[in-house]
C-alpha positions as CSV (number, residue, x, y, z in Angstrom):
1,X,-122.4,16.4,131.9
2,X,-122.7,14.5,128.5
3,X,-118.8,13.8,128.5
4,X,-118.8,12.4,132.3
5,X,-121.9,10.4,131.5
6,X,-120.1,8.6,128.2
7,X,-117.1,8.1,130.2
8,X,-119.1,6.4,133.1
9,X,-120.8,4.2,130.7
10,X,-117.7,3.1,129.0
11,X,-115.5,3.0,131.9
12,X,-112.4,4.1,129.6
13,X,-112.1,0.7,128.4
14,X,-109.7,-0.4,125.7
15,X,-111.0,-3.5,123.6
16,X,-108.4,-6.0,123.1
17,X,-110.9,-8.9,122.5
18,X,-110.9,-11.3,119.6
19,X,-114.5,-8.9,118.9
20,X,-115.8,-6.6,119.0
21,X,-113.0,-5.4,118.6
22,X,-112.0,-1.3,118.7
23,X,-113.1,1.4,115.9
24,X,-109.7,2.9,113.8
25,X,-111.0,6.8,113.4
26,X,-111.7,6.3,109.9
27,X,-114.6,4.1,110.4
28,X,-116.0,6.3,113.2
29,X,-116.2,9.2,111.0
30,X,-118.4,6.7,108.5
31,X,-120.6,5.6,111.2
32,X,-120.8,9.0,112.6
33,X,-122.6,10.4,109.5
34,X,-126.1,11.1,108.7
35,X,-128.2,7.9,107.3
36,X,-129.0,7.7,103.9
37,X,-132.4,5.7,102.5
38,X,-131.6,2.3,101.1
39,X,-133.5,2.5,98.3
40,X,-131.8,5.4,96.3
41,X,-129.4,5.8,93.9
42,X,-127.3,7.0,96.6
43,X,-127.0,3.9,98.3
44,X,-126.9,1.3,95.5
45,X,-123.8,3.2,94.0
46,X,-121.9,2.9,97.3
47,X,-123.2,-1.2,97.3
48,X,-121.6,-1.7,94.6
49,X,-118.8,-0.3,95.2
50,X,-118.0,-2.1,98.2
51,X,-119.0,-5.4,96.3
52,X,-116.2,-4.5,93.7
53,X,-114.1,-3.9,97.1
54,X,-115.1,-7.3,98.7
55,X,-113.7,-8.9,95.2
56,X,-110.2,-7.6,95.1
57,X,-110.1,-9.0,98.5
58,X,-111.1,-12.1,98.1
59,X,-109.1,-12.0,94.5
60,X,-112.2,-13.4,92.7
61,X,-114.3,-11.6,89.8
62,X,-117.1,-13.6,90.7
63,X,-120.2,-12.1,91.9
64,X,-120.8,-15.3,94.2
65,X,-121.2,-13.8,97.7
66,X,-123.9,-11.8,99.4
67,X,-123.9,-10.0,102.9
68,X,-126.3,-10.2,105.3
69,X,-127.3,-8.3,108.3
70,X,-126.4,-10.7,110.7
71,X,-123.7,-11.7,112.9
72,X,-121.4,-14.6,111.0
73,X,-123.0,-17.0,113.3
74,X,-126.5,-15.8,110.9
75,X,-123.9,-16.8,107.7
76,X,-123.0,-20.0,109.0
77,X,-126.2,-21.1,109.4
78,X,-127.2,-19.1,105.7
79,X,-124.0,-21.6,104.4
80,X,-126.0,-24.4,106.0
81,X,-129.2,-23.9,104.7
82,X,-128.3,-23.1,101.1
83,X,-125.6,-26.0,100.3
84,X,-127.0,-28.7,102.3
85,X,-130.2,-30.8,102.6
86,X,-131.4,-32.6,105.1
87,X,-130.0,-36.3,105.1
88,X,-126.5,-34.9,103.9
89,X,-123.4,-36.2,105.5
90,X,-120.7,-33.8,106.8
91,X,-117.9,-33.8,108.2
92,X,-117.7,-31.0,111.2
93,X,-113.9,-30.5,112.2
94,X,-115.0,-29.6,116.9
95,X,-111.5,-28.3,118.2
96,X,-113.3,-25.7,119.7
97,X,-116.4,-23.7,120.5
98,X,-117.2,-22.5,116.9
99,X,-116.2,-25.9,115.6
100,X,-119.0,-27.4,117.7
101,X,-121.4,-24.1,116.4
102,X,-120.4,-25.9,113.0
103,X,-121.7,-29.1,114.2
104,X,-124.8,-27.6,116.6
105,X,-126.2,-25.4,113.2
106,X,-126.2,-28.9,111.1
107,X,-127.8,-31.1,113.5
108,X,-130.3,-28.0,113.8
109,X,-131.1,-28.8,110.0
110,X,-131.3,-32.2,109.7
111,X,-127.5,-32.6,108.7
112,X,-126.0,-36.0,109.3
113,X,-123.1,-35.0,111.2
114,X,-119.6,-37.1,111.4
115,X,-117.4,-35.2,114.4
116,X,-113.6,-35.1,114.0
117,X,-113.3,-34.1,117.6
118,X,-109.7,-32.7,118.6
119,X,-108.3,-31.9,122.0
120,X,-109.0,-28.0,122.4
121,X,-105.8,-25.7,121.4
122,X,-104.5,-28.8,118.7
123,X,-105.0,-28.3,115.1
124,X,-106.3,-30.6,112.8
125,X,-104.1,-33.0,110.7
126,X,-105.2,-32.5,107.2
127,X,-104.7,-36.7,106.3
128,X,-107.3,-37.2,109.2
129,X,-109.5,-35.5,107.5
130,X,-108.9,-37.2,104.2
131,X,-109.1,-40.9,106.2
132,X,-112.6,-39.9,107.5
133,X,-113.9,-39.1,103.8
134,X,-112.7,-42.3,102.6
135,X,-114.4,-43.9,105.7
136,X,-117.5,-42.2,104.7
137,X,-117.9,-41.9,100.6
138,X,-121.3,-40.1,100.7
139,X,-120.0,-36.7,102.9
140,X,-121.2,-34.3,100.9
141,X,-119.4,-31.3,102.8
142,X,-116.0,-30.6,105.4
143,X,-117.3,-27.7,108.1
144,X,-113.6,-25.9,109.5
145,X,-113.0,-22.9,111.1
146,X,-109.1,-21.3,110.0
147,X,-108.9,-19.4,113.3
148,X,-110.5,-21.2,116.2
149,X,-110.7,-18.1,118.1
150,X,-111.9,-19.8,121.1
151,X,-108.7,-21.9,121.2
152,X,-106.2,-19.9,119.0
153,X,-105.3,-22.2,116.9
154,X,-105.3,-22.3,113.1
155,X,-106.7,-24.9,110.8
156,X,-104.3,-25.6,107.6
157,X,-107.7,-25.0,105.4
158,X,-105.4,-24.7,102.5
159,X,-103.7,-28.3,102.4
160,X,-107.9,-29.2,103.5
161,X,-108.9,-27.8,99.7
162,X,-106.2,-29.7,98.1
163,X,-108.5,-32.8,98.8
164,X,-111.5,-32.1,98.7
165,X,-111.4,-30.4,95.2
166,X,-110.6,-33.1,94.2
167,X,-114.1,-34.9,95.1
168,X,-117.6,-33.6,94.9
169,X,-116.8,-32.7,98.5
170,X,-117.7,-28.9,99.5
171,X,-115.1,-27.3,102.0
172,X,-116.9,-24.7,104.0
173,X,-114.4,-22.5,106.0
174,X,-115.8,-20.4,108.9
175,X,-113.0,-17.3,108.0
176,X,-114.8,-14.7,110.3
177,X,-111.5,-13.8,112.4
178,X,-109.2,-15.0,109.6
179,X,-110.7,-12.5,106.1
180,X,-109.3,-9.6,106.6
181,X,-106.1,-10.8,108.3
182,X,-105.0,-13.6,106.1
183,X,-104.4,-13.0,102.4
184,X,-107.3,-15.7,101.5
185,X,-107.9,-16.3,98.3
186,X,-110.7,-18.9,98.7
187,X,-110.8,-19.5,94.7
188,X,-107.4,-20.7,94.6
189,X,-107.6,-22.2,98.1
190,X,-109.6,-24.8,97.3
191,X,-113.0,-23.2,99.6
192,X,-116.1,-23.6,98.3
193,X,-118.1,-21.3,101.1
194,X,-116.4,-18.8,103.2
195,X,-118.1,-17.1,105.9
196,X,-117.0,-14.0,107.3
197,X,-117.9,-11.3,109.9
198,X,-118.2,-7.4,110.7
199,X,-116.8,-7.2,113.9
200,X,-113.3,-8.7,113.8
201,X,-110.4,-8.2,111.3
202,X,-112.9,-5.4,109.1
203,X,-112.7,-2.8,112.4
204,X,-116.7,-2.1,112.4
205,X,-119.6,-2.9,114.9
206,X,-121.2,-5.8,114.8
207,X,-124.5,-6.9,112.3
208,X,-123.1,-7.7,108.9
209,X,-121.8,-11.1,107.7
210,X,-120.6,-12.0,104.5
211,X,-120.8,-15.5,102.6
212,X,-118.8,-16.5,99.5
213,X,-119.7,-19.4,97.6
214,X,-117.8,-21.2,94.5
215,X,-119.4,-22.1,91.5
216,X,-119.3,-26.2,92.8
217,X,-121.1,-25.0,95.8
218,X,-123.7,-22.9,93.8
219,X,-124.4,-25.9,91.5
220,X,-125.3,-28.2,94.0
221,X,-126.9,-25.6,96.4
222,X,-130.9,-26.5,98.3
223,X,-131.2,-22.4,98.6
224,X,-133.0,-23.1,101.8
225,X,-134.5,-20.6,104.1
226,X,-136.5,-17.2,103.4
227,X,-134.1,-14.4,104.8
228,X,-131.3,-16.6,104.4
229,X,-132.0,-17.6,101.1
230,X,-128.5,-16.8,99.0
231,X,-130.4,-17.5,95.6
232,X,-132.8,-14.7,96.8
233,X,-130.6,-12.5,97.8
234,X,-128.1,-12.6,95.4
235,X,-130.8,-11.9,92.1
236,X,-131.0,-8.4,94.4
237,X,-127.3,-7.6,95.8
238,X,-125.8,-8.2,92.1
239,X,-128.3,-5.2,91.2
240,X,-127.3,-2.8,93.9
241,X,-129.8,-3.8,96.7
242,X,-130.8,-6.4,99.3
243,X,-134.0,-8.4,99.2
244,X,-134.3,-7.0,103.3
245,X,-133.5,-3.9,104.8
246,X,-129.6,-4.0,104.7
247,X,-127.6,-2.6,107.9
248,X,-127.2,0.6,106.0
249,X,-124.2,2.5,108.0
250,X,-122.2,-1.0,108.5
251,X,-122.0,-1.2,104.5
252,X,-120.9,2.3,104.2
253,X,-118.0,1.4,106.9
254,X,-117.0,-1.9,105.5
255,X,-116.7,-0.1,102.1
256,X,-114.2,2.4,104.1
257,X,-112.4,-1.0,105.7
258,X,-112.0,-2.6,102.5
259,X,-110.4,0.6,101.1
260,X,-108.2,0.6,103.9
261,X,-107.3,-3.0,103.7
262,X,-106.7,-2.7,100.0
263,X,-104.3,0.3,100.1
264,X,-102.0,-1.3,102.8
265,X,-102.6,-4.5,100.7
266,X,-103.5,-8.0,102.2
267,X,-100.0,-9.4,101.6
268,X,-98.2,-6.7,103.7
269,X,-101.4,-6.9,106.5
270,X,-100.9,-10.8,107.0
271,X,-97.0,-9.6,107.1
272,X,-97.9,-7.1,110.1
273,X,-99.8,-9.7,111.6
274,X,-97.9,-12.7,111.6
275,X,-94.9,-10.1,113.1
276,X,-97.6,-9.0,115.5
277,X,-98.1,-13.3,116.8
278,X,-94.3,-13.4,116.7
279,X,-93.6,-10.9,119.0
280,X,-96.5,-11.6,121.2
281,X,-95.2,-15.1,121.9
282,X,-91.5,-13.9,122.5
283,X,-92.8,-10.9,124.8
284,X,-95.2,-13.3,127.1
285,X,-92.7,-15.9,127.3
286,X,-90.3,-13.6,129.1
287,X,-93.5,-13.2,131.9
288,X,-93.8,-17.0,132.3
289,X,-96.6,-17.0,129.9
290,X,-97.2,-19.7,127.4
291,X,-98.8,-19.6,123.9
292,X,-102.1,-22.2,124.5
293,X,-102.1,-23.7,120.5
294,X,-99.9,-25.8,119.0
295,X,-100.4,-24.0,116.0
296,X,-101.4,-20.4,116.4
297,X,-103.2,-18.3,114.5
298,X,-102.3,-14.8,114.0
299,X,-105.6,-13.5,114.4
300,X,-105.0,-13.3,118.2
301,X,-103.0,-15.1,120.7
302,X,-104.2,-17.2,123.3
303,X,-101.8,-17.7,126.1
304,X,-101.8,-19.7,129.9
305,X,-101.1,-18.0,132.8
306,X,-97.9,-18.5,134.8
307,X,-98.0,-22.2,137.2
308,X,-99.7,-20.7,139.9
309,X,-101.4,-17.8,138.5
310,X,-104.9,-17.4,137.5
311,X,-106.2,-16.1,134.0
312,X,-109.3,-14.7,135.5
313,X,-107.3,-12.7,138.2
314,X,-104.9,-11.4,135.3
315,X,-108.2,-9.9,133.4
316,X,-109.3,-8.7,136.6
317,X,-106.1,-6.3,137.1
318,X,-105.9,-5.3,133.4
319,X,-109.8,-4.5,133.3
320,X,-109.3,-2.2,136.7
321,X,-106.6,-0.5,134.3
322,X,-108.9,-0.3,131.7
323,X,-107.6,-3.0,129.6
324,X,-110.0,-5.7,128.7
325,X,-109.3,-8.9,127.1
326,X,-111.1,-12.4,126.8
327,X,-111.3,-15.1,129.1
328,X,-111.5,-18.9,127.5
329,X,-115.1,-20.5,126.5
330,X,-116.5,-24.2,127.5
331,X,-113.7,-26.4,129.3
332,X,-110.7,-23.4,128.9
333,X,-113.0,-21.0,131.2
334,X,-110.8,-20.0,133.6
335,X,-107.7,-21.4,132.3
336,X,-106.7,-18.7,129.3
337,X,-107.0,-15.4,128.3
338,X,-106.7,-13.7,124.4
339,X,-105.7,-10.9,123.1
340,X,-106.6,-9.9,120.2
341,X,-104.4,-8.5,117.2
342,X,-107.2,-7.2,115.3
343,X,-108.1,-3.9,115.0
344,X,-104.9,-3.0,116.9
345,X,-102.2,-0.9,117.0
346,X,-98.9,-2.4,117.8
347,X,-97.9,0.7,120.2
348,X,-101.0,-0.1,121.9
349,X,-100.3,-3.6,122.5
350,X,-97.4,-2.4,123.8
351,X,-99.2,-0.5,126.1
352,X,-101.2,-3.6,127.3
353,X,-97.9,-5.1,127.7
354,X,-96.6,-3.0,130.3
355,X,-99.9,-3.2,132.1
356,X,-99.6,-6.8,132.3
357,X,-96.2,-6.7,133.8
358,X,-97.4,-4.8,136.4
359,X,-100.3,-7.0,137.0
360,X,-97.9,-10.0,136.8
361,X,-95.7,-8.5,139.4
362,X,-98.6,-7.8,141.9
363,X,-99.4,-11.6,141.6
364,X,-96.1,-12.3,142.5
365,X,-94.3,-12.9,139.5
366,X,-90.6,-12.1,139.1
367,X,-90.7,-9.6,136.1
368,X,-88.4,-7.1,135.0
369,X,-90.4,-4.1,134.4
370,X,-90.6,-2.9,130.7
371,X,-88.8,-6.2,129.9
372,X,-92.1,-7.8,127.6
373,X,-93.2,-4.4,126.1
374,X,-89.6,-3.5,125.1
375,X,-88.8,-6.7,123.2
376,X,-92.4,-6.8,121.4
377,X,-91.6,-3.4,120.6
378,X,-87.7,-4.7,119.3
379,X,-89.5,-7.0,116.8
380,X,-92.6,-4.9,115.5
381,X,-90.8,-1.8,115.1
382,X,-93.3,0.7,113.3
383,X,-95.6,-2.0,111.5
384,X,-99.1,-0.6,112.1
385,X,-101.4,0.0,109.1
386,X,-104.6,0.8,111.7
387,X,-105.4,4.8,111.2
């Protein structure tokens, strides 16, 4: 009776959403263990452990980040509070529905906000960026996502840190389904706060965000807020603990998906990936499908529908196969689904492949059956790394 009831809540659904996304069985077998207290030995030993982790994946020895039990959407705002003060002057790149999140949380406190709005799917030219700043001398900070996941698209945050390290300009970089795909370096990238997030690229359940901050950024920081408060937390975390009752488990499994990150190594996982986006644009092109961004990012790929086809109807057939993926947000509702690469394994995209040439050919769509999941398969080859 207990395995028909989990099956009926679940429905047999596989998760190929930009997050959650699915659970690799290592990080089940974490999660699946008995709690431990927070305030033991015990636990501050595995803390820091997985703070020594976090810092051979960001490739920084500094001890400038903190995690907080939160969704990122809890570390944007933290990245808000802490290196702003009301009356400052930002610049929020809104090419998207996190971009505007960027703008919405700095309006919320007290933030003078200057919008580089973009069409939704285009990526931002870098020397826009850099006319706006000299338009506007007193911007204090440049709020950018790297992967738009709403839209797809990537922001070049890279050639973005180029210029403002070169004025007493904080790029903040919402990375939360970019860390942990990407090989980011944020020291040498120019960032000055990076916000990431449990749910997407590190394989684990939702509730822990991560924020790392430069030494500019620090120096200038308000340290706003009470939970949020980095300065606060920070004095704690670099001893082992959390000023708050940390999300206990979700540390224990982010210390198992750093190690598993690390021993593939981040240069050969943005290698799988950006095979992953390759192939997954050459497959769907052979089903009439386009890629939605100009400039995609490899975290997932957003695609339009054949003429004549609808997204939602697509979902539909894949969900009644047990295959869910995301619909668009805001104005794209309707218009695109995304698929996420995170957390995947190629044979399973595979998988979803085949099921969306069947769904393709019940909407009337002239496909070759195993066609798309036989040349995604022709160009990934064996490049996993999820276990």
């Amino acid at each position: 009776m207990i395995i028909i009831l989990e099956m009926s809540l679940n429905k047999g659904e596989r998760l190929f959403t930009p997050g959650p996304v699915e659970l690799p069985q290592r990080i089940r077998e974490v999660l699946s263990r008995q709690i431990i207290h927070h305030r033991t030995a015990e636990f501050t030993e595995a803390f820091m452990e997985t703070r020594d982790l976090f810092k051979k994946l960001v490739d920084s020895p500094s001890d400038n980040f903190v995690f907080f039990s939160s969704s990122g959407t809890g570390a944007m705002e933290s990245a808000i509070l802490n290196f702003f003060k009301e009356g400052d002057e930002v610049i929020a790149v809104v090419g998207g529905k996190f971009g505007e999140r960027w703008r919405d949380l700095a309006r919320t406190w007290g933030l003078k906000v200057i919008e580089l709005e973009l069409e939704w799917g285009r990526s931002v030219d870098p020397e826009s960026v850099e006319k706006l700043i000299n338009h506007h001398p007193e911007v204090k900070g440049v709020l950018v996502q790297m992967s738009e996941s709403s839209t797809g698209a990537y922001h070049d945050v890279y050639a973005i840190g180029e210029i403002t390290s070169r004025r007493d300009i904080l790029l903040v970089v919402d990375a939360i389904t970019a860390l942990g795909v990407y090989s980011l370096k944020p020291q040498s990238a120019g960032i000055d706060v990076l916000v990431g997030g449990s749910q997407k690229a590190f394989m684990i359940p939702p509730g822990l965000s991560m924020v790392w901050f430069s030494d500019k950024a620090y120096s200038v920081g308000s340290f706003r807020g009470y939970y949020f408060n980095i300065k606060e937390e920070l004095k704690k975390q670099k001893e082992g603990q959390t000023a708050f009752t940390p999300a206990i488990q979700l540390i224990l499994a982010l210390r198992e998906s750093l190690k598993m990150l690390l021993e593939e190594g981040m240069e050969r996982v943005e290698e799988r990936y950006r095979t992953i986006s390759k192939a997954m644009a050459r497959s769907l092109s052979e089903g009439g499908i386009k890629i939605f961004p100009e400039n995609p990012s490899i975290s997932l790929t957003a695609c339009l529908p054949p003429e004549g086809v609808s997204a939602d109807e697509i979902r539909k057939r894949l969900l009644s196969m047990g295959i869910r993926v995301a619909g668009g947000q805001g104005p794209l509702k309707g218009k695109i689904f995304r698929i996420s690469h995170m957390g995947v394994d190629p044979l399973d995209l595979s998988l979803l492949l085949s099921a969306l040439e069947v769904s393709l050919g019940d909407l009337g769509v002239n496909i070759q059956k195993g066609q798309m999941a036989g040349l995604f398969m022709e160009e990934v080859g064996s490049k996993s790394g999820i276990n």
